[in-house]
N, C-alpha and C positions, 0 to 999 in steps of 0.2 A: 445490439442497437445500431452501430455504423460500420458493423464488420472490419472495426481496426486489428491491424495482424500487426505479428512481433513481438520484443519483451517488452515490457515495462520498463520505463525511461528512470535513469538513475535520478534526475532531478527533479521528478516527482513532487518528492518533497520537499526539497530546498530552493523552488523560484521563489522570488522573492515578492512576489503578487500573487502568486497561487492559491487560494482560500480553500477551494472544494471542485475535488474532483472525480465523477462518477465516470466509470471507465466498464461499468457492471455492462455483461453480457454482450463481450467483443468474441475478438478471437487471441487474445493478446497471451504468449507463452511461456515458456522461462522458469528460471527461480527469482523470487521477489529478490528487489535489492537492496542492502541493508542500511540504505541511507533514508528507506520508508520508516526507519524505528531510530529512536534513539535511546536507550535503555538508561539512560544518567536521568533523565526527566522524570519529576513528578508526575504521576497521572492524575492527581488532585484525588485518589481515593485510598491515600495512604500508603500507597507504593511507589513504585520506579517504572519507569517506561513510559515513551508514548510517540507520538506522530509529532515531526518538529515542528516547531510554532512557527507561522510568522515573525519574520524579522521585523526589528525598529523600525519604524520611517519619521517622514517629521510629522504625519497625521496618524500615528500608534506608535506607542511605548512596545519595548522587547515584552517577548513575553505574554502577548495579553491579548491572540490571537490563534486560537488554534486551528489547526486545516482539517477538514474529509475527505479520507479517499475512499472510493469505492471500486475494489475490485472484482466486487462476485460472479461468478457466474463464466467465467475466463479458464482456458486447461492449462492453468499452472500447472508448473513441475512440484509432484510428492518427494517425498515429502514437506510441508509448509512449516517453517518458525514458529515457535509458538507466540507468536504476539502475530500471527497472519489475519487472528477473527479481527482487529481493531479495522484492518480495511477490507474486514468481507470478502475477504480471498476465499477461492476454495481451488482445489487441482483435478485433476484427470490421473488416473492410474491406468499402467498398461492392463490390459486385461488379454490374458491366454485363455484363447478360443479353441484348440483344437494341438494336438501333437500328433505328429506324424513318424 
């Protein structure tokens, strides 16, 4: 979309106004950073894990705001975490074309 390059920014997910962010079909590379997941967290569907919430302010309570990120479509590094689908990650693999 805006042909941003480089990794994926560790604070991603923890600005503290960040709601939603679509980063889908850049050119952004790397291994994802593990501050995009928080594995202690509810996912409200009976297990653990998720994308950290929004923080407190004085116009929302902890807790009661969750973020989107979107990173599909980007040549992450394989292999991906397995909590990588919640932001649409996907990677790029070397691929051997010829030996000599």
């Amino acid at each position: 979309k805006n042909s941003l390059r480089g990794t994926v920014p560790d604070w991603l997910a923890t600005h503290p106004c960040l709601r939603e962010a679509d980063l889908s079909a850049n050119k952004l590379s790397g291994k994802l950073p593990e501050s995009l997941w928080d594995a202690e967290l509810d996912d409200g569907e009976g297990g653990y894990g998720a994308i950290p919430y929004l923080p407190a302010r004085h116009d929302r309570p902890a807790m009661s705001e969750q973020r989107t990120i979107n990173l599909g479509l980007n040549p992450l590094f394989c292999p991906l975490p397995e909590w990588a689908d919640e932001v649409h990650a996907t990677c790029r693999q070397a691929e051997l074309l010829a030996l000599d």
